[in-house]
C-alpha positions in Angstrom: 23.0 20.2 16.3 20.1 17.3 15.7 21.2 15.1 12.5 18.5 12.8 11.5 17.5 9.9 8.9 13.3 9.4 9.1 11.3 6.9 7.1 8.2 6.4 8.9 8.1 9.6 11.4 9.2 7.7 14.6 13.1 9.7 14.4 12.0 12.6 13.0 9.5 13.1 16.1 12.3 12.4 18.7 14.8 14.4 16.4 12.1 17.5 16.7 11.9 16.9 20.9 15.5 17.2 21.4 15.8 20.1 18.9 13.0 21.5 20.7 15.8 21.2 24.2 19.0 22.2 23.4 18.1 24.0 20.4 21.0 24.0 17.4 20.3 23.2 14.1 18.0 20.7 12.8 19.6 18.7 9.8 17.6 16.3 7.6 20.2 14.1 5.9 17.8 13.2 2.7 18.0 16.8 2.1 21.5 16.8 1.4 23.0 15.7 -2.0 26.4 16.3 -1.7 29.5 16.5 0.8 28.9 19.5 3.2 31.0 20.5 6.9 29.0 20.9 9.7 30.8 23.2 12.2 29.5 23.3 16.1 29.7 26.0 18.6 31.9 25.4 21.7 30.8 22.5 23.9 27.5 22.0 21.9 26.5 18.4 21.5 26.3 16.5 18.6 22.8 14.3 18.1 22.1 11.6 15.6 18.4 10.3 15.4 18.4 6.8 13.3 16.5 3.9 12.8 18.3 1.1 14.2 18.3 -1.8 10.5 19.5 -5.0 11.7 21.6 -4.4 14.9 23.3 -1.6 13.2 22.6 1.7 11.1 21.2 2.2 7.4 23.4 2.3 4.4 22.7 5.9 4.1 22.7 6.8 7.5 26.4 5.6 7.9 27.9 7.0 4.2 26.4 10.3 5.4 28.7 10.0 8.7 31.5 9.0 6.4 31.6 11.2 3.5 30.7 14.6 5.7 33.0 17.0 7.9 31.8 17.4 11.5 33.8 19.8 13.3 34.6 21.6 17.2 32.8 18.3 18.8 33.6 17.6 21.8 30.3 15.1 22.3 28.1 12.7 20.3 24.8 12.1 21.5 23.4 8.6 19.1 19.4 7.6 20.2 18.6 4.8 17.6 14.9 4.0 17.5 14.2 0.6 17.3 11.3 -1.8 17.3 12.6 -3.6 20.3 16.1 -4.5 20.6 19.9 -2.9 19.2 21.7 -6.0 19.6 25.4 -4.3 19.0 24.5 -1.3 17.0 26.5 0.7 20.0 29.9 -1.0 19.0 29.0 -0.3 14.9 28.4 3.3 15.8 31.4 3.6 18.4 33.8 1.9 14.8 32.5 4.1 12.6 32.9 7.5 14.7 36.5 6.1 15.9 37.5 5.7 12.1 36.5 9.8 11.7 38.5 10.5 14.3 35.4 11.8 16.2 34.7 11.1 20.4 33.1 8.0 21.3 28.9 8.3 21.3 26.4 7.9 24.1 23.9 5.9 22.2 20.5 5.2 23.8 17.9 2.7 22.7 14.4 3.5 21.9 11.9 1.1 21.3 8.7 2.8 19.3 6.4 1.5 16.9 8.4 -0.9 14.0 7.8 -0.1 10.4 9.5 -3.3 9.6 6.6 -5.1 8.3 8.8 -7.5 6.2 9.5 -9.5 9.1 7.6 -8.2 12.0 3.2 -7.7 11.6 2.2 -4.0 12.5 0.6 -3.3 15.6 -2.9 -2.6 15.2 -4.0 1.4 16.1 -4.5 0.7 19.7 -1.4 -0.9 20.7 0.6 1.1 18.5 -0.7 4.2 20.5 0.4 2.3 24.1 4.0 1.9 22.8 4.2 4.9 21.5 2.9 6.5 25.0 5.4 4.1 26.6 8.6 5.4 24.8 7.6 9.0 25.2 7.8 8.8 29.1 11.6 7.3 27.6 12.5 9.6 25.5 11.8 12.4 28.6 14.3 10.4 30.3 16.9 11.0 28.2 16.3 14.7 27.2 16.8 15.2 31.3 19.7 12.9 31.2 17.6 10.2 33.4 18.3 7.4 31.2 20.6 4.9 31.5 22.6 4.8 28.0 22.6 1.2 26.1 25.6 -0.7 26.5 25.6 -3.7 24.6 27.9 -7.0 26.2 31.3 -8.8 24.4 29.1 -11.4 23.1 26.5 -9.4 21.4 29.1 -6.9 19.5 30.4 -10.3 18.6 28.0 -11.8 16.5 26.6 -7.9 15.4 28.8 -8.3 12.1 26.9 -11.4 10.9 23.3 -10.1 11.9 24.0 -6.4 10.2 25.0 -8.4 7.0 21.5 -9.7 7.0 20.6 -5.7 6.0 22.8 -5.9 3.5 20.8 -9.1 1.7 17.7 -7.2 2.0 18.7 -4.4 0.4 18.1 -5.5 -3.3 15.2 -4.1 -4.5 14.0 -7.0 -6.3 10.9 -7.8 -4.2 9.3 -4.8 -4.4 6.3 -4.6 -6.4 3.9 -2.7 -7.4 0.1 -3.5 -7.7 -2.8 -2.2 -9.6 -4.3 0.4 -7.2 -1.2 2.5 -8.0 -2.5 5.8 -8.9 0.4 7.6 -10.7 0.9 10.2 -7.4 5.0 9.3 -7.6 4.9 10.3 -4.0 7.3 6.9 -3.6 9.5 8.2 -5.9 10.1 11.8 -4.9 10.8 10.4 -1.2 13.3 7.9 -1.7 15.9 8.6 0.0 18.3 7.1 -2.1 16.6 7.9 -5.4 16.5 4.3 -6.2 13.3 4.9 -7.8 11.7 6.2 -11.0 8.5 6.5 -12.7 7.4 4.0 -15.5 4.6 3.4 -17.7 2.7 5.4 -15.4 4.0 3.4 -12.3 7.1 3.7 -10.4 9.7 1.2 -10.7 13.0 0.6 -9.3 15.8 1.8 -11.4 18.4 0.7 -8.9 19.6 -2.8 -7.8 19.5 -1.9 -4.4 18.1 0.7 -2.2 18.0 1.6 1.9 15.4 -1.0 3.0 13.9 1.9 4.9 10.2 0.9 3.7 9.2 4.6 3.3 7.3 3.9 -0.2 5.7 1.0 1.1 4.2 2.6 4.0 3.5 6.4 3.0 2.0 5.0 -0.3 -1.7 6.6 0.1 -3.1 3.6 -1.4 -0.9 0.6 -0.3 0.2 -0.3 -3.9 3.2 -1.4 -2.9 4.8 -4.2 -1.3 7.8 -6.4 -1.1 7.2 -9.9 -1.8 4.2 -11.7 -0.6 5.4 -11.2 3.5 4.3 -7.5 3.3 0.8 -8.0 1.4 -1.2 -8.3 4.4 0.4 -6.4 6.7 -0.6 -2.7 8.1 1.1 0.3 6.9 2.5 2.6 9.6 3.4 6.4 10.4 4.3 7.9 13.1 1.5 10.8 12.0 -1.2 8.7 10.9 -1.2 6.9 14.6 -2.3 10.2 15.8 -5.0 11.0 13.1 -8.0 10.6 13.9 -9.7 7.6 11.9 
């Protein structure tokens, strides 16, 4: 079974490659509204496919773990993409699976393209398309079990608490904004994930005070209306799709 959590198309591409390997079903969690039990056959493994948010995983990512059933595991697989380093997100997923009561995860890192134009400028087409070549030859790695999981040291787990909380500040949905090139699509509202967003005066708004920080309106927005404060503005937008169309 493949759990994943997509904003941009980075997880859900490696979520679709190891589906495509050891088969098992392939669960979208922003398709799921309510409490379910997820049952696997004996000796299957267990995949989550994440974005890694501040050393750590998303909001929703982790009350999904919490608030479902997962039953007959005997092994968690955890690859968190990432636009370069996890810092201690290992030792928040290994705390969070211990308090279910489920086995400890082999989490692997996976650096692709980041989508976190907030702090971090986009790569430009070219280089985006290297990286993204780069972690492909990674990801083979680890659906051959080649790769070396992550393991992150004492230290780092140590100051992980303080980074993740950073997330946590970034999570109001204050900032966002949107300008006049909106076109009324509500294509930002019907993918939040959260449903932290609702439509206006013929623009979308945010109706709650704080959302995922996952940056999926921002950057599927067909015409770039929105962005969140002034550090986004003149930044790219980025998919995981659109790097591959031709333009």
């Amino acid at each position: 079974m493949v759990i994943y959590y997509s904003a941009t198309g980075n997880s859900k591409h490696v979520a679709l490659r190891v589906q495509e390997v050891f088969k098992g079903d392939l669960v979208d969690i922003c398709k799921y509204g309510q409490p379910s039990s997820f049952y696997l056959e004996d000796e299957e493994t267990l995949f989550f496919v994440t974005f890694n948010c501040f050393w750590g995983i998303s909001a929703h990512m982790e009350a999904f773990i919490r608030e479902n059933e997962f039953k007959n595991v005997s092994k968690i697989v955890a690859i968190l993409t990432c636009g370069g380093y996890l810092g201690g997100a290992d030792g928040s997923l290994e705390k969070i699976f211990f308090e279910k009561g489920l086995p400890e995860p082999t989490v692997y890192s996976l650096a692709m393209v980041t989508n976190y134009s907030i702090l971090h400028d986009i790569p430009k087409l070219k280089a985006q398309k290297k990286k993204l070549l780069r972690s492909e030859k990674v990801l083979d790695k680890i659906l051959k079990g080649e790769q070396k999981p992550y393991l992150s040291n004492r230290f780092i787990r140590g100051i992980t608490p303080k980074i993740h909380g950073e997330y946590e500040k970034k999570r109001t949905t204050v900032p966002f904004s949107v300008n006049d090139a909106c076109i009324s699509c509500g294509l930002c509202v019907k993918n939040c994930p959260v449903h932290a967003m609702g439509m206006g005066e013929r623009k979308p708004s945010w109706a709650l005070p704080k959302c995922d920080n996952c940056l999926r309106c921002l950057h599927r927005c067909p015409v770039e209306a929105i962005n969140y404060g002034e550090s986004t503005q003149k930044r790219l937008r980025y998919t995981y799709e659109s790097c591959f169309t031709e333009r």
